[in-house]
N, C-alpha and C positions, 0 to 999 in steps of 0.2 A: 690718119697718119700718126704715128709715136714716134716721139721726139726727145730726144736727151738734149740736156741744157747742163751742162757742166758747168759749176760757177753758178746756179739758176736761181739762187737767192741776194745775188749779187743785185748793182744797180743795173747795170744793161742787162743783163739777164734774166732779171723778173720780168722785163717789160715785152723782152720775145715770150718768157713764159706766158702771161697774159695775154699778149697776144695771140696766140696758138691755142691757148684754153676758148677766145671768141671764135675762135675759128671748128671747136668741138676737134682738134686731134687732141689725144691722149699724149700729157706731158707728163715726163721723167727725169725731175732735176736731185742732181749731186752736188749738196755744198757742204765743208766742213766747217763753215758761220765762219770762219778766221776773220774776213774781211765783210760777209754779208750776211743779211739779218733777217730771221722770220719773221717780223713786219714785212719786210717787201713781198712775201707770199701768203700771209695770213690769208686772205678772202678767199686765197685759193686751193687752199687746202681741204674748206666745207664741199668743195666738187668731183664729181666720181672721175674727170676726166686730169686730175693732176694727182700726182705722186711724189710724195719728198723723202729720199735721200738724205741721213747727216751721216758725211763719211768723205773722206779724204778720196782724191783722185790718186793716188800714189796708192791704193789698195787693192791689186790687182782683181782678187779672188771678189769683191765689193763691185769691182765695174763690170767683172763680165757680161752678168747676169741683164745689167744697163741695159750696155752695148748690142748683145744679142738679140735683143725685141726693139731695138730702134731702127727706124729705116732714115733718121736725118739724124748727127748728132750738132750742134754746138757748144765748139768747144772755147769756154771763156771763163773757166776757172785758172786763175792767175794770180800770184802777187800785183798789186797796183797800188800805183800812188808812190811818189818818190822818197815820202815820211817812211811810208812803211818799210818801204824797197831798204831802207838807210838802216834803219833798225830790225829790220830782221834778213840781212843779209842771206844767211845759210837756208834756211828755212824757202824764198824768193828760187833763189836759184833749180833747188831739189824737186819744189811745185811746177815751175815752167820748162825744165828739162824733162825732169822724170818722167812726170806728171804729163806732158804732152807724149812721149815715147808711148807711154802706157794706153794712151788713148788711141793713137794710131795704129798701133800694131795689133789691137783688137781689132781694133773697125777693120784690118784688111783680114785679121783670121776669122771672122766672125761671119762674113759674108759681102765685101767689099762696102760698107755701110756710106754714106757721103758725111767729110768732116768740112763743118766752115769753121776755120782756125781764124780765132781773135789773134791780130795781132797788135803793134803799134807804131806811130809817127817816130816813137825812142829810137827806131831802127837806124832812122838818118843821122844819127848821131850827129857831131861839131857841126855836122856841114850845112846846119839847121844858122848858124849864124854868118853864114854867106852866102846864101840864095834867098829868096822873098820865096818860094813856094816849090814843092817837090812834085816831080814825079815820079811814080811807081820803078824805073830801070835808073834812074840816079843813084848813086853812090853813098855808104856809108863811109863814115869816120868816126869814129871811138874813139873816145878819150884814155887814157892813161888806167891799167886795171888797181891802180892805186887809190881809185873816185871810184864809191862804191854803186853809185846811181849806172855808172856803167855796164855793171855786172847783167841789170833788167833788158839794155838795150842789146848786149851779145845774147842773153839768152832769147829773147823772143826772135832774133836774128836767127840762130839754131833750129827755134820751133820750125820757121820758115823752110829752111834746109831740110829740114826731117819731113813737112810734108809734101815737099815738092821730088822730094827722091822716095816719096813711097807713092805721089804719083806716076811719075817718069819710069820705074822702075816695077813698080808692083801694081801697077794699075788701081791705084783705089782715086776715088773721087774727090777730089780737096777744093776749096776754094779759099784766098786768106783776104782776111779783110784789116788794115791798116787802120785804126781809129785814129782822130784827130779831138783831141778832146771835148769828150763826148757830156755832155750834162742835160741836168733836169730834173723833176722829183726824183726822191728817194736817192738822190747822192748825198754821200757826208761827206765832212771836212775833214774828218779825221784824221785822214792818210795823205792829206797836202793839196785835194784841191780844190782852187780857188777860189771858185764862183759859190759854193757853197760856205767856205769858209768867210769870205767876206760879209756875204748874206746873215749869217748870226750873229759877227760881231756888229754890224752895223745895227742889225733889230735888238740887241742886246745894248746898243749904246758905248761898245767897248772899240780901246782902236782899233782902225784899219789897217792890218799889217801887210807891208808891200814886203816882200824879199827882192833884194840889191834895187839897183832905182827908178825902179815901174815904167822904165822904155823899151823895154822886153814885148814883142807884140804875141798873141794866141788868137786863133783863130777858135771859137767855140758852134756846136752843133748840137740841135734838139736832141733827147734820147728818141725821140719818137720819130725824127727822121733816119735818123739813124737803125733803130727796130724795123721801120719799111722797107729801106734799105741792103739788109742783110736779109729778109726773108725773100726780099726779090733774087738774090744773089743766087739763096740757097737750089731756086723752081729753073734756074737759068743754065741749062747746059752749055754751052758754050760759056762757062765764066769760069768751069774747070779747071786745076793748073794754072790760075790766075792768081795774080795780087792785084789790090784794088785800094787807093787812097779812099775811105770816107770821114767826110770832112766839109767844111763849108768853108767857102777860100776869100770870106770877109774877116782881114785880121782889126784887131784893136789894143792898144796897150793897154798893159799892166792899171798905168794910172789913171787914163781912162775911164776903165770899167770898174775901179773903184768910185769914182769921182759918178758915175750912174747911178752904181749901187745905192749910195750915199742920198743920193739926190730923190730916187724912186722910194728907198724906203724913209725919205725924210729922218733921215738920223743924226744927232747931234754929233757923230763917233768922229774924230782926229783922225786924222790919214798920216799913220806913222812910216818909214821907213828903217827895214830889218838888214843887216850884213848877210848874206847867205850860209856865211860862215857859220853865224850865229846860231841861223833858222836849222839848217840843216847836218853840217859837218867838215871840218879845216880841209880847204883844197876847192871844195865843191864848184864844178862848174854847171853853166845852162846853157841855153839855145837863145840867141837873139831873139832870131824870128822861127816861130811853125806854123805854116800855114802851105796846105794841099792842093796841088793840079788834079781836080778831078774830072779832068777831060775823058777820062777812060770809064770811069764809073756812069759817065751820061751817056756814053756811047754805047755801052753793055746794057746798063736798065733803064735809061732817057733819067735819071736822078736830078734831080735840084731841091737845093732844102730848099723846106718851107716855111722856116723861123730863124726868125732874125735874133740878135743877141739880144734886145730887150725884149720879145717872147719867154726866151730862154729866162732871162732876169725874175720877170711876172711870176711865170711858175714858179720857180724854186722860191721867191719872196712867197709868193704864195702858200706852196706847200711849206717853208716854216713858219709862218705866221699861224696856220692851223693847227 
């Protein structure tokens, strides 16, 4: 099989890459490094059976050629991370609009190719702070286009729209999958989150920074159930025309998971607490709770993670401690 990986030096994205390299199909990743890094593909670049790509999604004449000789694509090249989303406003938007149009409308002039469209939990927007857990046909709420962190959750909301009316409409193959924050090696902190940023301030011995007062709960999910997850989706006809929560529906707070963190990597670090305000930008709102009904996703490929959130902790302690 050849397989496009948009996004494919990214964190979830190397690790489908990877995966697909054991599996001997011939992969085909697109990243322009904005947000990911050729470290997460280094090993795999000494192999005849991977190909990389440094080149913006937004380059029409650059993805044809992709597109063309892909018979699966994934597509999970995106702005992420609410730091970044904040500070590179224009730029966010241009990628997850554009940048998804462009990909679609290949994949159906090209030969009806199948897209799995990353999408996100952002989608539920406010209403993330009045239900303990979502399901895939429950309702969004947005916030105010004046809170710039909104802008990410209307656009992947649109991606949504775009492929569901070039499925219904033009018959191409889509399937959308809903991450619920997804971690594990090879994620950074960079761009806001958590579990990896906590992890180097704590091995670092520096505070622990909570934004507003760590009773905020998240639900977190291996990368590597999540990588299973998505390739079973992709082999699954009937998942077509679909959205799909993946996600693991054990939440835990804020403070918490610091207070683990703390504890697992024995670090002497303060557990401070930050204004949002501060962290992010004046107005800034969040979600109480996010945390996923994934009764549809069991139902479709029998799915249940398989790692718990101190799994999840091990690793990533793990992998920066190396």
């Amino acid at each position: 099989m050849k397989v496009l990986i948009t996004g494919g030096a990214g964190f979830i994205g190397s690790h489908i890459a990877h995966a697909h390299v054991l599996k001997n199909d011939d992969v085909y990743v697109i990243d322009d490094l904005s947000t990911g890094s050729v470290q997460n593909i280094k090993d795999l670049q000494r192999g005849k059976h991977f190909h990389f790509t440094m080149d913006t999604i937004l380059n029409r004449s650059g993805m044809k050629p992709l597109i063309k000789k892909a018979d699966l694509i994934y597509h999970l090249a995106a702005a992420v991370g609410v730091k970044y989303i904040i500070d590179n406003p224009l730029a966010s938007l241009k990628t997850n609009i554009t940048g998804t149009e462009t990909v679609l409308e290949l994949a159906n002039e090209l030969g009806k190719k199948k897209v799995v469209l990353a999408s996100t939990s952002e989608v539920y927007g406010k209403n993330m702070s009045h239900k303990v857990s979502f399901r895939e046909t429950d309702d969004s709420l947005m916030g105010p286009t004046t809170i710039t962190r909104w802008s990410y959750a209307c656009s992947k909301a649109l991606d949504e729209f775009l492929a569901l009316a070039y499925y219904r409409e033009k018959k191409l193959p889509v399937v959308i999958v809903r991450f619920f924050n997804i971690c594990g090696p090879r994620q950074t902190g960079r761009y806001g989150m958590v579990i990896p940023r906590f992890v180097k301030q704590a091995l670092r011995g520096q505070p622990m920074t909570i934004f507003g007062d760590g009773t905020q709960t998240r639900s977190f999910t291996h990368v590597n159930d999540a990588t299973s997850a998505i390739m079973k989706l992709a082999r699954t006809d009937k998942a077509l025309g679909e959205i799909f929560n993946l996600g693991n529906p054990h939440a835990i707070s804020i403070l918490e998971l610091a207070r683990r963190i703390k504890k697992m990597t024995r670090s002497s670090s303060r557990i401070v607490f930050v204004p949002y305000e501060k962290a992010y930008e004046r107005g800034f709102e969040d979600m109480k709770h996010r945390r996923p009904n994934i009764d549809k996703l069991e139902r479709f490929i029998n799915f249940k993670p398989g790692h718990s959130v101190d799994d999840i902790l091990r690793d990533v302690i793990t992998y920066f401690e190396e």
